[in-house]
C-alpha positions in Angstrom: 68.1 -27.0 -10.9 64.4 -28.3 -10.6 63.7 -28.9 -6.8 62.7 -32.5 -6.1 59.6 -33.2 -4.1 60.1 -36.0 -1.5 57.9 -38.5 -0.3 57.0 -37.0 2.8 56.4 -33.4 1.2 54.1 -35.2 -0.9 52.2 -36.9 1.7 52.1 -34.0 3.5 50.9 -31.7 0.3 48.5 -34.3 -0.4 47.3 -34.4 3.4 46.4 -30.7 3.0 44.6 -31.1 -0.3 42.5 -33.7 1.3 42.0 -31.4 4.4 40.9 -28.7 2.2 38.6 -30.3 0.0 36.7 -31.8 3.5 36.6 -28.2 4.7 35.0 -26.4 2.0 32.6 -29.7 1.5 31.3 -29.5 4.8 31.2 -25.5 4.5 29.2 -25.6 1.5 26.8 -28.6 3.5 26.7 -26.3 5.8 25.4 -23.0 3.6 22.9 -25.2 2.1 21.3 -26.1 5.5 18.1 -24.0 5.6 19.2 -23.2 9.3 21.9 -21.4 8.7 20.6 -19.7 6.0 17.8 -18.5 8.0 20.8 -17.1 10.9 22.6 -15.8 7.8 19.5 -13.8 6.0 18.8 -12.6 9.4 22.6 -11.3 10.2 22.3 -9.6 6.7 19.3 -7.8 7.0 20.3 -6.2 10.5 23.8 -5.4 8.9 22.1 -3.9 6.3 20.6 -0.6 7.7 23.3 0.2 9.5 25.4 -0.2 6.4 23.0 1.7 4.2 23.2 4.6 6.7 27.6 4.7 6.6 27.4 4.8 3.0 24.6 7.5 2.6 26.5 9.9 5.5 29.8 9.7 3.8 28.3 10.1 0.6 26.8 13.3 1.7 30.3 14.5 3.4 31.5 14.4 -0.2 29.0 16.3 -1.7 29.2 18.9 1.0 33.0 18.5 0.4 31.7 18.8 -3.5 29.8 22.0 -2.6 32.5 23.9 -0.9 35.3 24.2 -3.6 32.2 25.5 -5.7 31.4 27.8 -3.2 35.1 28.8 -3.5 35.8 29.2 -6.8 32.6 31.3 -7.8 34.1 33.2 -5.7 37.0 33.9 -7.4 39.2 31.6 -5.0 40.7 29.2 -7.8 44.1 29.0 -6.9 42.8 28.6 -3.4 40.7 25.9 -4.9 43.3 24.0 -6.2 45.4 23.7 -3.1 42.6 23.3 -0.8 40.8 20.4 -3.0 44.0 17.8 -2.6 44.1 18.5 1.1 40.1 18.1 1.7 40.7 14.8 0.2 43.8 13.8 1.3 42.6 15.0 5.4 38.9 12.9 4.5 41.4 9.5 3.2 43.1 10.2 6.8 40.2 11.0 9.0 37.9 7.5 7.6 40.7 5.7 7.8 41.3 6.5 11.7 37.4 5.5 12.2 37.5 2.4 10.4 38.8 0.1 13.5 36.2 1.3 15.4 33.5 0.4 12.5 35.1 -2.8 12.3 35.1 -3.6 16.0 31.2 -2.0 15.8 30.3 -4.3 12.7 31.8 -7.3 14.3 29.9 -6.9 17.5 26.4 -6.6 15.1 27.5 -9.9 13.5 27.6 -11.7 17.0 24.4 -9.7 18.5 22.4 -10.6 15.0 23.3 -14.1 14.9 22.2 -14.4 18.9 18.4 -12.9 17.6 18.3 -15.4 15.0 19.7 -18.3 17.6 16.6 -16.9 19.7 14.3 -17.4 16.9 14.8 -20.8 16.5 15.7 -22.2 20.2 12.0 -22.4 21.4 11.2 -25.1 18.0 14.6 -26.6 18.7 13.4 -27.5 22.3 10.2 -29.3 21.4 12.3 -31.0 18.0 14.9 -32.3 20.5 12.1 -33.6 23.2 10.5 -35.1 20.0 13.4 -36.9 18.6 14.4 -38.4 22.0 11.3 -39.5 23.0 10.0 -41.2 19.3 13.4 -42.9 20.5 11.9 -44.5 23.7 14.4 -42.0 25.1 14.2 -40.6 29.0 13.9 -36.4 28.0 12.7 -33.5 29.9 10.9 -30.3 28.0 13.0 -27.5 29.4 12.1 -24.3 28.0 14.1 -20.8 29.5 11.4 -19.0 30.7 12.4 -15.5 29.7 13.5 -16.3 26.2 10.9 -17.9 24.9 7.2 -17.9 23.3 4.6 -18.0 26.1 2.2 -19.8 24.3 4.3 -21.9 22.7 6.3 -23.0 25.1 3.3 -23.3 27.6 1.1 -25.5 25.9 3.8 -27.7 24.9 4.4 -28.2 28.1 1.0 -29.3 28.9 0.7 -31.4 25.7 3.8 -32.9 26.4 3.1 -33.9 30.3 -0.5 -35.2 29.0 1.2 -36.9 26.8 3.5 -39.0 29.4 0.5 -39.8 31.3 -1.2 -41.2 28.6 1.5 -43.2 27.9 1.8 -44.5 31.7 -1.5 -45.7 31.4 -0.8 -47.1 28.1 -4.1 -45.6 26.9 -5.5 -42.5 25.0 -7.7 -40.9 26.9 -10.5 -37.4 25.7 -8.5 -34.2 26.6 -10.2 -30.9 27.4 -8.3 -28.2 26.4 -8.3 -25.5 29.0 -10.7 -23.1 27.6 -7.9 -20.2 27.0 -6.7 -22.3 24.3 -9.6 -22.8 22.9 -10.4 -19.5 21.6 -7.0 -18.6 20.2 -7.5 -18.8 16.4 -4.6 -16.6 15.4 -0.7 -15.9 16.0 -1.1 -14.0 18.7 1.6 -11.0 20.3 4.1 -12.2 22.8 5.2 -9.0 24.4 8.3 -10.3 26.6 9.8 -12.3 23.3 9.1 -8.9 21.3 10.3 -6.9 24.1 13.5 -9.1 24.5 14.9 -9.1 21.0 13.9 -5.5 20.3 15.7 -4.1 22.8 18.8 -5.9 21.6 18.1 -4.8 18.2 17.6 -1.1 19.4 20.6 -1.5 21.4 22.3 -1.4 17.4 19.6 1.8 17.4 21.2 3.9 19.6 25.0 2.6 18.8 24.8 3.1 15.5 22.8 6.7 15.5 25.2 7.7 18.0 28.6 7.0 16.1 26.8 8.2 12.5 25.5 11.7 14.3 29.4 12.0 16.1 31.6 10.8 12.9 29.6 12.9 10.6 29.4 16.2 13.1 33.5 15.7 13.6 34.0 15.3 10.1 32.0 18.5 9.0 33.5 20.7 11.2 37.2 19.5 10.7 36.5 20.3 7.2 35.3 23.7 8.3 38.2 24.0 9.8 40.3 23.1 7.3 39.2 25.6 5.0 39.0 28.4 7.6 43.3 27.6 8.1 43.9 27.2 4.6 42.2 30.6 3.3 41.1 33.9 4.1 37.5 33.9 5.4 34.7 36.0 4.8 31.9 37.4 6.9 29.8 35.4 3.8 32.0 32.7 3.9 31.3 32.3 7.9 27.5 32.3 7.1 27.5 30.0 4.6 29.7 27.0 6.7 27.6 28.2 9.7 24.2 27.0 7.2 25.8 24.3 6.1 26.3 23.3 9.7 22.5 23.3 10.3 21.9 21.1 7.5 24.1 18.7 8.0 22.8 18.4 11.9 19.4 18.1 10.6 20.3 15.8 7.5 22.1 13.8 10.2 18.9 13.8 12.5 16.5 13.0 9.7 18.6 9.8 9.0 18.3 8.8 12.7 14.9 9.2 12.9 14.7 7.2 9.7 17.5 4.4 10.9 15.0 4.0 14.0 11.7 3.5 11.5 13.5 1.2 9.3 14.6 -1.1 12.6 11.1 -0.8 13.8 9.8 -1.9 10.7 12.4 -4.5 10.6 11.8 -6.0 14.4 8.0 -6.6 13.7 9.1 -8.5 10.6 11.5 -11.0 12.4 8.7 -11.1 14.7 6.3 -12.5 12.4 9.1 -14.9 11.0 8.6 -16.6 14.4 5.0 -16.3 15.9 3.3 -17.2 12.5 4.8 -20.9 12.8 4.6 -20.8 16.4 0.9 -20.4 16.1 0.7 -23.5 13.8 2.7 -25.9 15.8 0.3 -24.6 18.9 -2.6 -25.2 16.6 -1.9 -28.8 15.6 -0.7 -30.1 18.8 -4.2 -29.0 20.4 -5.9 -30.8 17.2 -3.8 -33.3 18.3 -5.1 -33.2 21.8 -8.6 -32.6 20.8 -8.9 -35.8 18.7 -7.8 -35.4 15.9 -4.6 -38.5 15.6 -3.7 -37.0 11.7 -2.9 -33.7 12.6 0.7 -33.0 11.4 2.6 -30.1 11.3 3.1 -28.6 7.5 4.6 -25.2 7.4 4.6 -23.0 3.7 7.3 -20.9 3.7 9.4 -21.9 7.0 11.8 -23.9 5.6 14.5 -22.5 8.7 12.1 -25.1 10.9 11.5 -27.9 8.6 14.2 -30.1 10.0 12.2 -29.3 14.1 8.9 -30.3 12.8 10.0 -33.1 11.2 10.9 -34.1 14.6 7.4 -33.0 16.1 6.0 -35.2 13.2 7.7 -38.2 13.8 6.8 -38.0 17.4 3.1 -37.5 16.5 3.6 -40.6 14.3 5.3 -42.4 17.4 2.2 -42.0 19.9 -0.4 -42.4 17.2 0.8 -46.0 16.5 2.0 -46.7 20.4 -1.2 -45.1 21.7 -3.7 -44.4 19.2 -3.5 -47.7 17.2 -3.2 -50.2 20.6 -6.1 -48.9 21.9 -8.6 -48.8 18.9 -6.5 -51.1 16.1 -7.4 -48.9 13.4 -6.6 -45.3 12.7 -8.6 -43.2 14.3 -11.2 -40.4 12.5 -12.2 -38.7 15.0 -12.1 -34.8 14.0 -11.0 -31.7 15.5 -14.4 -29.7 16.4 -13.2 -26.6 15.5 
């Protein structure tokens, strides 16, 4: 017989279907904010050396696994061959499959650690977009900047445009600005060692985990499989030479990849890097624009959509004291230009 549904089971179905569809709608509003796109591109490309490098080392266990039952059966050891082959895979199932907690627990901790470098990317623009919004508001807000975290030069002269700013506006009137002459003669990103400093040493913190469990996991499972052999057949004074070669290359195989896994993090540092200090360099530039005169300076990034929705802000608020300021004090847009 056909169960009937009642009325309150249907409510309640119908109260999780609605639940649902709100949860994947805001998860797919979510995926399509540039944002999080940027923090997700980011966590993928620092999972992805570390990931490259797991499947390369066990791909070379097998082959080594590969070359071994060769080795034995040119040399006449086929039976051996055949008994040995089912338990080198069966012991290699076994022995990944103990390590794969700990790669989990590893991979889940690069997850967090990536998606904290990507939150530092983004806080020091998410400082001046939040001062911005609340003050095109007519809101009290104070710029806040942590010190140690963020872009010197960024942060700095926002703080001094900012504070100009509120004194400007206390005497309701525009007044010339001389940029301190340090400012003046920046006409390029330029390198912020303590940012570069802070987020590389997280990211070489992965360095040194990751080299560390590849060069152990690989060592221990190349030798157990020495071992293996050496208990499941009669060894050789040739046979003993040839694992004790094979040992060498592996260890150097295995360093080569960590010298490699260190290059390609390098590499990949400076180029987060530059996914920052390039649009750092044109808010900087436009707020001393600003400052120097010229009232139309805006902010327009190509290619930083992760920052549109900050700059928007830092627009707005541009727009906010060009009419409250600007506009009072002459009644007509101003033209003056930026003598740079």
């Amino acid at each position: 017989m056909d169960k009937v549904i009642t009325k309150g089971e249907f409510l309640s179905l119908e109260s999780l279907r609605l639940k649902l569809i709100h949860f994947f709608k805001k998860l797919v509003k979510g995926l399509n904010d540039e944002e999080v796109q940027f923090r997700l591109y980011t966590t993928l490309k620092i999972l992805s050396i570390p990931t490259l490098f797991l499947i390369i080392i066990s791909s070379f266990v097998a082959v080594l696994l590969k070359l071994d039952l060769y080795y034995f059966e040119a040399h006449g050891l086929i039976g051996e061959v055949k008994a040995l082959e089912g338990a080198f895979y069966e012991y290699l199932f076994t022995e990944l499959s103990d390590y794969l907690p700990y790669v989990a627990i590893f991979f889940i901790f690069l997850i967090f650690m990536a998606m904290y470098v990507a939150d530092m990317f983004i806080r020091p623009f998410r400082a001046i977009g939040d001062y911005c919004e609340a003050r095109s508001k007519g809101e009290k807000a104070s710029y806040d900047p942590e010190f140690f975290a963020d872009l010197k030069l960024l942060t700095q002269f926002s703080d001094l445009f900012f504070i100009s700013i509120e004194q400007m506006f206390e005497k309701n009137k525009m007044e010339p600005f001389q940029v301190p002459e340090k400012y003046t003669k920046i006409h390029k990103p330029v390198f912020e060692k303590a940012f570069f400093i802070q987020f590389s040493l997280l990211v070489f913190m992965a360095v040194i985990c990751t080299s560390v469990a590849l060069f152990v996991m690989g060592v221990e499972l190349n030798d157990s499989m020495i071992q293996l052999a050496l208990s499941t057949i009669s060894p050789t004074k040739a046979m003993l030479a040839f694992f004790k070669k094979q040992t060498e290359i592996f260890t150097m195989y295995i360093g080569g990849g960590i010298v490699l896994h260190t290059l390609l993090f390098t590499f990949l540092s400076l180029n987060l890097y530059q996914s920052v200090a390039t649009p750092a360099f044109g808010i900087f530039a436009t707020m001393r624009s600003f400052l120097k005169g010229n009232y139309s300076s805006r902010v327009h990034l190509i290619g930083y959509s992760y920052l549109r929705h900050h700059c928007r802000k830092l627009n707005k608020y541009l727009d906010y004291i060009e009419k409250n300021l600007v506009h009072n004090q002459t009644g007509k847009h101003s033209t003056i230009k930026d003598s740079e």
